[in-house]
C-alpha positions in Angstrom: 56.8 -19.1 -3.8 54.9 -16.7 -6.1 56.5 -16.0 -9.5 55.1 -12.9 -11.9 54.1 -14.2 -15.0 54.3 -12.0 -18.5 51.3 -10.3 -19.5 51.2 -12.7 -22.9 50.3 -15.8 -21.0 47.2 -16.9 -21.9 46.1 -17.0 -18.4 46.3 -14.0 -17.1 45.5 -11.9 -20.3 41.9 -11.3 -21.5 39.9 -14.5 -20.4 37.7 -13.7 -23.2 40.8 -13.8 -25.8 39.7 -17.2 -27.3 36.6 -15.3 -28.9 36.8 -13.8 -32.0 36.6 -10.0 -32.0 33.7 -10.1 -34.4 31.5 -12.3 -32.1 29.2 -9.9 -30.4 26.7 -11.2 -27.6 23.3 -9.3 -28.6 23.5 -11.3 -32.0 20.0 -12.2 -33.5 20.2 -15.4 -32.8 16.0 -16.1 -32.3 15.5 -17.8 -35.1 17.1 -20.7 -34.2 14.3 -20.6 -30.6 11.6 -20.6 -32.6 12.4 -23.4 -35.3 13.3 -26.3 -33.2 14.0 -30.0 -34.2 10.6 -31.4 -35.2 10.5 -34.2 -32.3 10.4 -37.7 -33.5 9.2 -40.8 -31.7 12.5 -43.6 -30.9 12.0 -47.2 -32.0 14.8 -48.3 -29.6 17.5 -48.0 -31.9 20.1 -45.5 -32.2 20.3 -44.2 -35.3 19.2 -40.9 -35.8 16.1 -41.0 -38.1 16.4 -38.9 -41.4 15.0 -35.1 -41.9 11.7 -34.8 -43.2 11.5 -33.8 -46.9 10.5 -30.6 -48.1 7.3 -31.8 -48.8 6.7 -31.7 -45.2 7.9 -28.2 -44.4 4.7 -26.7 -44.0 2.8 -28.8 -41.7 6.4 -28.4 -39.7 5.7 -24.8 -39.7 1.8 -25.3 -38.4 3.3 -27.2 -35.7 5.6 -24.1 -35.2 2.9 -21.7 -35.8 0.7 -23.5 -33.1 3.5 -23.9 -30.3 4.5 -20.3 -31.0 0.4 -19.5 -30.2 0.6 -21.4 -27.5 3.5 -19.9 -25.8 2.1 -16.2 -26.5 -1.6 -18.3 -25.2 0.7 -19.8 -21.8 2.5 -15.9 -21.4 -0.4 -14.4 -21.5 -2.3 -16.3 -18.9 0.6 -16.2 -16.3 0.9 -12.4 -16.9 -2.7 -12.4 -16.1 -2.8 -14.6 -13.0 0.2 -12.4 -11.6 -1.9 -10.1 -11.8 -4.9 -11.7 -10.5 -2.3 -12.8 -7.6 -0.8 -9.2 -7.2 -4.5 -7.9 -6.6 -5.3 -10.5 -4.0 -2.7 -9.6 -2.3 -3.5 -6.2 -2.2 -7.3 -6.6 -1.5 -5.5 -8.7 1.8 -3.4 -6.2 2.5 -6.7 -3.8 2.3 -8.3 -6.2 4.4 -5.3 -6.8 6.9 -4.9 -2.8 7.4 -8.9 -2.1 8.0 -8.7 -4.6 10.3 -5.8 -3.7 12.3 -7.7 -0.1 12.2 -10.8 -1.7 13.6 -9.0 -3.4 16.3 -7.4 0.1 17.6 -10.4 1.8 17.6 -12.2 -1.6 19.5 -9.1 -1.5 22.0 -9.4 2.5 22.7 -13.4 1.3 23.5 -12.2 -1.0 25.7 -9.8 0.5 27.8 -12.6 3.4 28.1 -15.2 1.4 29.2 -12.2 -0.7 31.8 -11.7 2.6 33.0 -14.9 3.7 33.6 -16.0 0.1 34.7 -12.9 0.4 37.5 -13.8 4.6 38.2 -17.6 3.0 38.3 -16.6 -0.5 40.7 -14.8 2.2 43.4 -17.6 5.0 43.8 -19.7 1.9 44.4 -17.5 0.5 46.3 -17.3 4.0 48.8 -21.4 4.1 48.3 -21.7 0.4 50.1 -18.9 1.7 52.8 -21.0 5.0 53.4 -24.3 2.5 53.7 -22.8 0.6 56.5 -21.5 3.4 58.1 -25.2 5.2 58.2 -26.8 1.9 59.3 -24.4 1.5 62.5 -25.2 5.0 63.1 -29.0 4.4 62.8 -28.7 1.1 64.6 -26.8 3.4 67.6 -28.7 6.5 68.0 -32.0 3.8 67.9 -30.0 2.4 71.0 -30.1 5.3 72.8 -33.4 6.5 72.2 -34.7 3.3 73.5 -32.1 3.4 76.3 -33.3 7.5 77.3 -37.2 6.2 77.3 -36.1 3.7 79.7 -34.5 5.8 81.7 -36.9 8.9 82.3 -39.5 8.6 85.2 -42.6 7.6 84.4 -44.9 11.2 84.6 -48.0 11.3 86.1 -49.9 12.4 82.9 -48.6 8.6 81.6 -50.2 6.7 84.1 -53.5 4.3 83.8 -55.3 6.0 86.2 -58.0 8.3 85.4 -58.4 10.3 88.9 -54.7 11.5 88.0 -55.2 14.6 86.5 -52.5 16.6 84.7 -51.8 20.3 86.6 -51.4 21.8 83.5 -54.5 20.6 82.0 -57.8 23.3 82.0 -61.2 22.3 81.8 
């Protein structure tokens, strides 16, 4: 069964109540990045080893100074290999669109020449056809011109013999 609880519980008010009003979340709290714990080496036992004495402030600040550098140093060299990276990918992406140009244009070529090649392969084709047909009609009418000189009588003006003289012929 559900039961309403009062708008003073503690559960159901602000669930950020148990901050303090004067807490505020954009606080300058970087100084406490950059000055870590100087790191210390463990000898196996667990007592926390004392702070360093003031005398040794300043080579604690080198040591900050130099990992400070050297995260600026580290920043600075992934900025510029994003950027190296960013322009590869662009000079592929250069590369990847000239290409898929060149491949357009080579597949218009192609399908030209295909159809030509095809348009080319069926006039030839009808040429060939036409050939055959004009040799079976050269190979007939040869047929009948040597079956019509076999068939005519042999004239007089054909024969061997010289005492046959043509009529037609005048001396």
């Amino acid at each position: 069964m559900l039961t309403t609880l009062p708008p003073s519980e503690p559960f159901l008010g602000n669930p950020f109540s148990a901050f303090s009003v004067d807490f505020t979340a954009w606080e300058d709290d970087s100084h406490h990045l950059l000055s870590p714990k100087p790191v210390t080496s463990s000898s196996g036992s667990d007592k926390p080893e004392p702070e360093p004495a003031e005398p040794d402030q300043p080579v604690v600040s080198v040591v900050d100074e130099r990992k400070l550098r050297r995260m600026i140093s580290n920043r600075e060299s992934a900025r510029r290999s994003r950027m190296r990276k960013q322009r590869h990918l662009e000079n592929l992406r250069n590369q990847l669109n000239k290409c898929r140009v060149e491949n357009r244009e080579l597949n218009n070529r192609l399908q030209f020449v295909l159809h030509h090649f095809n348009r080319l392969r069926t006039e030839n084709e009808w040429l060939r056809s036409q050939r055959t047909l004009l040799l079976q009609k050269v190979a007939n009418l040869t047929q009948i011109l040597i079956f019509q000189q076999f068939q005519q009588p042999i004239s007089p003006a054909w024969t061997c013999n010289t005492s046959l003289i043509p009529i037609n012929q005048v001396n």
